[in-house]
C-alpha positions as a Markdown table, in Angstrom:
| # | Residue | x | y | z |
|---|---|---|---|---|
| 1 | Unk | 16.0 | 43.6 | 1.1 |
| 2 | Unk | 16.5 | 39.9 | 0.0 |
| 3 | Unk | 14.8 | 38.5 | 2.5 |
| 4 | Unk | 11.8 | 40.6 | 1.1 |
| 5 | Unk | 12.5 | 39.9 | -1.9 |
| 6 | Unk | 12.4 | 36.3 | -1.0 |
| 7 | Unk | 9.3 | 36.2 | 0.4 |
| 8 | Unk | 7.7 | 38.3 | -2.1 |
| 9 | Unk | 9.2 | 35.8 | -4.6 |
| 10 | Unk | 7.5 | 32.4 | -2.5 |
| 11 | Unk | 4.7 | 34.2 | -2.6 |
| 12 | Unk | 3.9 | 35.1 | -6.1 |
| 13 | Unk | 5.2 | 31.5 | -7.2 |
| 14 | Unk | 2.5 | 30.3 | -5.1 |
| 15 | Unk | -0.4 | 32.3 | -6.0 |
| 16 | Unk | 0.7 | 31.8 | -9.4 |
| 17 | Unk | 0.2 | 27.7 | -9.0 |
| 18 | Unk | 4.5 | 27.3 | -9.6 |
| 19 | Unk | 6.6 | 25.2 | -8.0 |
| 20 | Unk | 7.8 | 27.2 | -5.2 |
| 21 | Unk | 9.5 | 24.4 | -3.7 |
| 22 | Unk | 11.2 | 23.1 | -7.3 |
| 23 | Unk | 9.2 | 20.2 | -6.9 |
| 24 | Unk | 5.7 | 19.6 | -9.1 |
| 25 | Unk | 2.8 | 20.0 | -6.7 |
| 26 | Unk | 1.3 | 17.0 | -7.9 |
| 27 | Unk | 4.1 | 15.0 | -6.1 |
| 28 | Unk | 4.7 | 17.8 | -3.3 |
| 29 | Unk | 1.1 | 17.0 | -2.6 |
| 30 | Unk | 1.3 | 13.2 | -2.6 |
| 31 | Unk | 4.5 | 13.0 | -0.2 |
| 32 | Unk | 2.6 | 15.4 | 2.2 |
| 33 | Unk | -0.8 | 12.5 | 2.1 |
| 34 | Unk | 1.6 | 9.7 | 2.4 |
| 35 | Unk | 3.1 | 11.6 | 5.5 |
| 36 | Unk | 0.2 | 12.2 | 7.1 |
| 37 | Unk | -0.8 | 8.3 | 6.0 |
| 38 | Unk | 2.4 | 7.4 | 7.5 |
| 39 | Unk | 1.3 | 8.9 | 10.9 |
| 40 | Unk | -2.0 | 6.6 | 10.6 |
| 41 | Unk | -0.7 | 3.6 | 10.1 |
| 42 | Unk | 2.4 | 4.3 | 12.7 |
| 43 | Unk | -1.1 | 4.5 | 15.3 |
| 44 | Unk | -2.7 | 1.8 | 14.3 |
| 45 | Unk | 0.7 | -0.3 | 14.3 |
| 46 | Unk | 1.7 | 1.5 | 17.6 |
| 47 | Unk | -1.7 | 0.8 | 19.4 |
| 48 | Unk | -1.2 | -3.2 | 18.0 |
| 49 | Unk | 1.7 | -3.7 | 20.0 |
| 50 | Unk | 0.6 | -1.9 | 23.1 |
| 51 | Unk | -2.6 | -3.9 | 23.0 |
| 52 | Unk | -0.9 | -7.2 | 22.6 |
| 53 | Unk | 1.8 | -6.6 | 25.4 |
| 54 | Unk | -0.8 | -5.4 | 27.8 |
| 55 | Unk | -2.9 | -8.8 | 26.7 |
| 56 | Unk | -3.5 | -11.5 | 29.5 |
| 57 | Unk | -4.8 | -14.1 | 27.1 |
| 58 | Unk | -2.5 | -16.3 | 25.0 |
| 59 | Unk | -2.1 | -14.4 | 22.0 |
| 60 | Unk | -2.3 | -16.6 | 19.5 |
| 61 | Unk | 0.6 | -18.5 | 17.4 |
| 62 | Unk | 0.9 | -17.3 | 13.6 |
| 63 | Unk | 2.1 | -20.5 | 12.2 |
| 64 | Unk | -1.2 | -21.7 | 13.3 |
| 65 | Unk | -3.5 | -19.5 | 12.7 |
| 66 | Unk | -2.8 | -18.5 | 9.5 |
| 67 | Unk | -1.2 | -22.4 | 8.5 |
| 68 | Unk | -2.6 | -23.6 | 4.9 |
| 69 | Unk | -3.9 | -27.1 | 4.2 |
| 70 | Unk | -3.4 | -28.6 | 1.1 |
| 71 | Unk | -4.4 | -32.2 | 0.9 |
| 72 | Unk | -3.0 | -33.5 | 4.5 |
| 73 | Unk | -0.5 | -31.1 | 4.7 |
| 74 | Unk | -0.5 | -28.2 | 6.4 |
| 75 | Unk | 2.3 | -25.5 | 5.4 |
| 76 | Unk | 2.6 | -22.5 | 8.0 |
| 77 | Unk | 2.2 | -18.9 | 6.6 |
| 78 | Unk | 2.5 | -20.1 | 3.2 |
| 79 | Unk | -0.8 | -17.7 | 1.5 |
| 80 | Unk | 1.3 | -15.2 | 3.8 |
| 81 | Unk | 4.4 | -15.7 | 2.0 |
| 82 | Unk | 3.2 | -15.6 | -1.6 |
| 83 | Unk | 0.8 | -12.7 | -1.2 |
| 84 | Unk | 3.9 | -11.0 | 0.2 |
| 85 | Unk | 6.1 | -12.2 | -3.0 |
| 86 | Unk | 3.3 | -10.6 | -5.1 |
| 87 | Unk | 3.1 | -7.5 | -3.3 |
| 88 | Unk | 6.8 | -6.8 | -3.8 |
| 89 | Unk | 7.4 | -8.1 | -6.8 |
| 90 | Unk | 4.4 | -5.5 | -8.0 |
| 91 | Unk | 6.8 | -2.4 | -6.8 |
| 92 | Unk | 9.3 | -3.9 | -9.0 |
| 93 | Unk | 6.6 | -3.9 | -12.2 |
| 94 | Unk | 6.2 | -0.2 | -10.9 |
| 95 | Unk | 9.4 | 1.0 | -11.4 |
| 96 | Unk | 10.1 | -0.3 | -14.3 |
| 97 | Unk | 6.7 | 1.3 | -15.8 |
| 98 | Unk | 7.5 | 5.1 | -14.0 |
| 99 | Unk | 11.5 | 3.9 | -16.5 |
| 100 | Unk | 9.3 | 2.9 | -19.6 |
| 101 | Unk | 7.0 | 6.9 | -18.8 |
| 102 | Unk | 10.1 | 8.8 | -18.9 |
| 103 | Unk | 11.5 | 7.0 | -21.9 |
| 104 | Unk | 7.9 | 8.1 | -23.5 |
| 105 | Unk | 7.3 | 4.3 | -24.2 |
| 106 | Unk | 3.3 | 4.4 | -23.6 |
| 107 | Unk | 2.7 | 0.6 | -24.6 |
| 108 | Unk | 5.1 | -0.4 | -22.0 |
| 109 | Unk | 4.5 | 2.0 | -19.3 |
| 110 | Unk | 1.0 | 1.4 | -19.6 |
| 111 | Unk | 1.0 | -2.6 | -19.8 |
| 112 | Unk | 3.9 | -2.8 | -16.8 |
| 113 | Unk | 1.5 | -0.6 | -15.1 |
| 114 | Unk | -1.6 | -2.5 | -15.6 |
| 115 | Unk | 0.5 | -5.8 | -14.7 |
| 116 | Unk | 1.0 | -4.0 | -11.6 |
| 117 | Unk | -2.7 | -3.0 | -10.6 |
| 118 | Unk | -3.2 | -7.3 | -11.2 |
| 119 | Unk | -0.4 | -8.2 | -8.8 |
| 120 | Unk | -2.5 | -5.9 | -6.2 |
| 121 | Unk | -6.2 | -7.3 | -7.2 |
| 122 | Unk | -4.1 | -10.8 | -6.8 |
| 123 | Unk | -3.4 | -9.9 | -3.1 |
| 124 | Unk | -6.5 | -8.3 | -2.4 |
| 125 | Unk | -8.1 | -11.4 | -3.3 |
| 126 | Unk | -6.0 | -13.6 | -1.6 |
| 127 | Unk | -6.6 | -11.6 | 1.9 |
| 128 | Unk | -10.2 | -12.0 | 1.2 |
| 129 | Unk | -9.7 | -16.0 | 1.4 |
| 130 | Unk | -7.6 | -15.1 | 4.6 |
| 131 | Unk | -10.5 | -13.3 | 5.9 |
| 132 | Unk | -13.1 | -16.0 | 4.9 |
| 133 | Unk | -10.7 | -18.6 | 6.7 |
| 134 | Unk | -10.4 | -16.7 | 9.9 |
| 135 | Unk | -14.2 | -16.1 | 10.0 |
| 136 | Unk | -14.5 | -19.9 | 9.3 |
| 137 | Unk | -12.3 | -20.5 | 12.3 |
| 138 | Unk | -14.6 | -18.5 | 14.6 |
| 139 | Unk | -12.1 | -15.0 | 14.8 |
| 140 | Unk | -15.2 | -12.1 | 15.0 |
| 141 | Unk | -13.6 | -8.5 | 16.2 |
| 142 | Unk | -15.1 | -8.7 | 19.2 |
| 143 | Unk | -13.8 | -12.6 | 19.7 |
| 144 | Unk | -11.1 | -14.9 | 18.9 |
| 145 | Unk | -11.3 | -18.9 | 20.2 |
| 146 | Unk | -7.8 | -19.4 | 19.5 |
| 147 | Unk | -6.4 | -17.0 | 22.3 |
| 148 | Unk | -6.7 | -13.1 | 23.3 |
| 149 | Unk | -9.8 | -11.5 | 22.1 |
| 150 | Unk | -8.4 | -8.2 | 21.3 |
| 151 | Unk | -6.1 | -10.2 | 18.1 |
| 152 | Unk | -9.4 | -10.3 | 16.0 |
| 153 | Unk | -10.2 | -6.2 | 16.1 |
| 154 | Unk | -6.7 | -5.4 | 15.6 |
| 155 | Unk | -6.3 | -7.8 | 12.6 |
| 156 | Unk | -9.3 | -7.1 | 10.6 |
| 157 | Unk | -8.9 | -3.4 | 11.3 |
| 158 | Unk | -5.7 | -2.8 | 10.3 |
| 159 | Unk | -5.3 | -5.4 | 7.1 |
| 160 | Unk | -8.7 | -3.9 | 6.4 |
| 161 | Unk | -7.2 | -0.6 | 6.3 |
| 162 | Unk | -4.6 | -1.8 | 4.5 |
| 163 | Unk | -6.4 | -3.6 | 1.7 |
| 164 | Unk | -8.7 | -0.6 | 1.3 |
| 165 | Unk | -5.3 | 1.0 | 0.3 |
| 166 | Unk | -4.5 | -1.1 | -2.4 |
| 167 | Unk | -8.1 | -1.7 | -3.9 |
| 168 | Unk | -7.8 | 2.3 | -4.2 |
| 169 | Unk | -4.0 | 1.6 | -5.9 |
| 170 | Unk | -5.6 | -0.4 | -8.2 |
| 171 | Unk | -8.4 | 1.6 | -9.5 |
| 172 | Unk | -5.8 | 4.2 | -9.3 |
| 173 | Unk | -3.6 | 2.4 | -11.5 |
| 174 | Unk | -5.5 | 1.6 | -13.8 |
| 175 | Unk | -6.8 | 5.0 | -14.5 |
| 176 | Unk | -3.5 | 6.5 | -15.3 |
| 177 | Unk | -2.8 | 3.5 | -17.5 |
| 178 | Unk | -5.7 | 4.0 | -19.6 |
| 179 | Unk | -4.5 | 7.8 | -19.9 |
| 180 | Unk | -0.8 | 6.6 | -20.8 |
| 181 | Unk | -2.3 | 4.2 | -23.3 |
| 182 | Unk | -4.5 | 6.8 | -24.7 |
| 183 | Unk | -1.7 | 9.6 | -25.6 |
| 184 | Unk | -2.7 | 12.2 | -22.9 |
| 185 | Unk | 0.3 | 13.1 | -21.1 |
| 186 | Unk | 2.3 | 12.1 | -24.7 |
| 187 | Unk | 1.1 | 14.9 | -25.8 |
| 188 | Unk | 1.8 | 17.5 | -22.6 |
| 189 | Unk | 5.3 | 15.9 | -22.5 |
| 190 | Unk | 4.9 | 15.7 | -18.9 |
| 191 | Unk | 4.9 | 11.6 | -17.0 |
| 192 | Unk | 5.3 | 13.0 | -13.8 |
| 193 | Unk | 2.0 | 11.4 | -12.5 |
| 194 | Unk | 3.4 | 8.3 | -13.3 |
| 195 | Unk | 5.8 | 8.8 | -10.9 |
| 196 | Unk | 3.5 | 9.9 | -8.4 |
| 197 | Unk | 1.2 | 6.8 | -8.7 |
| 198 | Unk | 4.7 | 4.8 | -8.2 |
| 199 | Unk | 5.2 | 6.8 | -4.8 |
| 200 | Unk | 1.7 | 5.7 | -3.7 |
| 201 | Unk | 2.4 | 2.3 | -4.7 |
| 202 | Unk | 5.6 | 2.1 | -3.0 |
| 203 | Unk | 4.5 | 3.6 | 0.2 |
| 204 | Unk | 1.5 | 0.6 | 0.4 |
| 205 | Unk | 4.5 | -1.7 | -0.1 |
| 206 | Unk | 6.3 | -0.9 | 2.3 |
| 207 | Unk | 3.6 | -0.6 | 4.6 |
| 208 | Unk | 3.1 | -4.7 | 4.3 |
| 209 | Unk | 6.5 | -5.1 | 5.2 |
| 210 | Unk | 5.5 | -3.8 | 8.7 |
| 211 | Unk | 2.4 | -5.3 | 9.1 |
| 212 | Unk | 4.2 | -8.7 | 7.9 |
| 213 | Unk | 6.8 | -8.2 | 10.1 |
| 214 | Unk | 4.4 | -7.6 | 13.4 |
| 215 | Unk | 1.0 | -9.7 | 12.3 |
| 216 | Unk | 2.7 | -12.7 | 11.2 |
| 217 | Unk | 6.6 | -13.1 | 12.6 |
| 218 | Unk | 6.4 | -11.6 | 15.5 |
């Protein structure tokens, strides 16, 4: 009888829109897309490594590849290292907004937030000049002169993919900013979607720390 009950219970919470799992749906909703993100990206990362152990061409050395010049000096990975800085430091301007939202500060939430989206349009920008320097150098996706051919698909697919992930965070961000700013979830009492946004954010973050790891260590 309390099994039924049970049931009969999930059920109506459902079909009335509640939180049958005592969780907000908005944020039920976004750990289920970054799950099924998380399978996407664990491919793509997957097939990266297959392809590059099964390679018979040199594959070619990071520090060179992606080495800056600045005058007559050449500093390995260093774009790599500060877009990285940025990208982290920019889940630390999003926690501290999704603090500032539940404290029902609005001018703070909504200016950390904003700060936030910039950090991301500052490293989406910067991998664009990464792109432009690789393309300079010759790397097509169906090419590479410096070594295995197979290096130039993988990387412009999967920082592609990636960067097409934190453009969207961006816009995203800057969306709910704007609400913040305006008053609208002041006046529903309810910041969750802050919080949610912060997930997404996170989850992008932490995605880098993979590709870093495997593109440009490894």
């Amino acid at each position: 009888m309390a099994a039924g009950s049970g049931w009969r219970g999930m059920v109506a919470d459902w079909s009335g829109d509640k939180a049958a799992f005592h969780v907000p749906w908005g944020k039920a909703m976004m750990w289920i897309f970054l799950l099924s993100d998380t399978f996407i990206f664990g491919s793509f990362l997957t097939g990266y490594m297959s392809v590059r152990i099964a390679a018979t061409a040199a594959w070619p050395n990071p520090s060179q590849v992606f080495a800056l010049t600045i005058g007559h000096t050449t500093f390995p990975l260093l774009l790599i290292a500060i877009m990285t800085f940025i990208l982290i430091s920019s889940s630390g301007t999003m926690a501290m907004a999704v603090n500032y939202a539940y404290r029902r500060d609005r001018a703070r939430c909504a200016a950390l937030m904003l700060l936030t989206a910039a950090f991301g349009a500052t490293f989406v920008g910067m991998q664009a000049f990464e792109w432009t320097e690789l393309i300079m150098k010759g790397v097509r996706p169906w090419g590479n002169p410096m070594g295995a051919a197979q290096f130039g698909a993988c990387f412009f697919m999967i920082t592609g993919f990636h960067g097409l992930h934190v453009s969207a965070g961006v816009a995203y961000l800057c969306t709910i900013a704007r609400r913040v700013w305006r008053g609208r979830y002041e006046r529903s009492g309810n910041y969750d979607v802050v919080e949610i946004a912060g997930l997404y954010w996170h989850f992008v973050d932490l995605v880098w720390v993979f590709i870093f790891a495997l593109f440009y260590l490894w």
